[in-house]
C-alpha positions in Angstrom: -173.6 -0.4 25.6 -177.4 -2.3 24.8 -177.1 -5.9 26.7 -180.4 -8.1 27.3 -180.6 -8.9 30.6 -183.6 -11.7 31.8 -184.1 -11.3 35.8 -180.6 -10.0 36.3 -179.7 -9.8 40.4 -180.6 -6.8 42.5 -176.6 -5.8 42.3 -176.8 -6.0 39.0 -180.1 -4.4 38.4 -178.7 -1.3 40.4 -175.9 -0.5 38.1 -178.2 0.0 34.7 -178.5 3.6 33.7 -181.7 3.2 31.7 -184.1 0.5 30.3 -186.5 -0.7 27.9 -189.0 -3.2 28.9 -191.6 -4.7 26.4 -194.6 -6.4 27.1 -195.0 -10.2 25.4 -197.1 -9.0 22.6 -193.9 -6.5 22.1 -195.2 -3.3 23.1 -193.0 -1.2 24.9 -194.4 -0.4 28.4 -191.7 1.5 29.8 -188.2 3.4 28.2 -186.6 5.5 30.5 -184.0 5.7 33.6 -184.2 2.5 35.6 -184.6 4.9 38.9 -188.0 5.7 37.7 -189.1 2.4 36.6 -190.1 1.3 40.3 -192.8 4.7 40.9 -194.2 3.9 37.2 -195.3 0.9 38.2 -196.0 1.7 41.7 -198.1 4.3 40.0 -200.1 1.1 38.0 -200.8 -0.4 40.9 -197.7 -2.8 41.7 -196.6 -3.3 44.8 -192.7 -3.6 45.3 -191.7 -5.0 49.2 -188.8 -3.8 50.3 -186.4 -7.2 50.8 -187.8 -8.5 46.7 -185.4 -8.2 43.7 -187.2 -5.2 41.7 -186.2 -6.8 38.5 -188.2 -10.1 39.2 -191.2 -7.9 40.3 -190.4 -6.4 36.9 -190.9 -9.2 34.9 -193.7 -10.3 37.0 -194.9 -6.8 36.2 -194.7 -7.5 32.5 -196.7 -11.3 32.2 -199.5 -9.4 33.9 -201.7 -9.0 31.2 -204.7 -7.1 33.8 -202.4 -4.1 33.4 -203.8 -2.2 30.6 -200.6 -1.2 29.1 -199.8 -4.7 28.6 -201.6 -5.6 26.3 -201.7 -6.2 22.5 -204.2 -3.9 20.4 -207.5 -5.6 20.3 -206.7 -8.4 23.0 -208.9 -9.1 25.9 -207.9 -9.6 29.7 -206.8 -12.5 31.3 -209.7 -11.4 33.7 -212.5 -10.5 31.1 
């Protein structure tokens, strides 16, 4: 089953098997189990506390156009 799901609740967010997340510009930044989705991006630099929904620190993840793998070939940084 392939469902879109924008900022779904931690509960919910715990029973997807795997996922596909794409950057605004469209790029795919991550496709794989959703158990290794949280030490990817831990291993980019975001920071997920322990009592915040992992899915909104997803999408938060995603807007965040400083990350290198966000970002559309030949566009700048937010930052530059």
């Amino acid at each position: 089953v392939c469902a879109v799901l924008h900022q779904p609740r931690a509960q919910v967010f715990d029973l997807v098997d795997d996922l596909v997340l794409l950057s605004p510009a469209g790029r795919t930044v991550y496709a794989g189990p959703r158990a290794g989705a949280v030490p990817y991006f831990e291993s980019l630099g975001v920071e997920f506390p322990a009592r915040d929904n992992p899915a909104d620190i997803l999408m938060d993840a995603l807007t965040d156009l400083r990350l290198p793998a966000m970002k559309a070939p030949g566009e700048a940084r937010r930052d530059e």
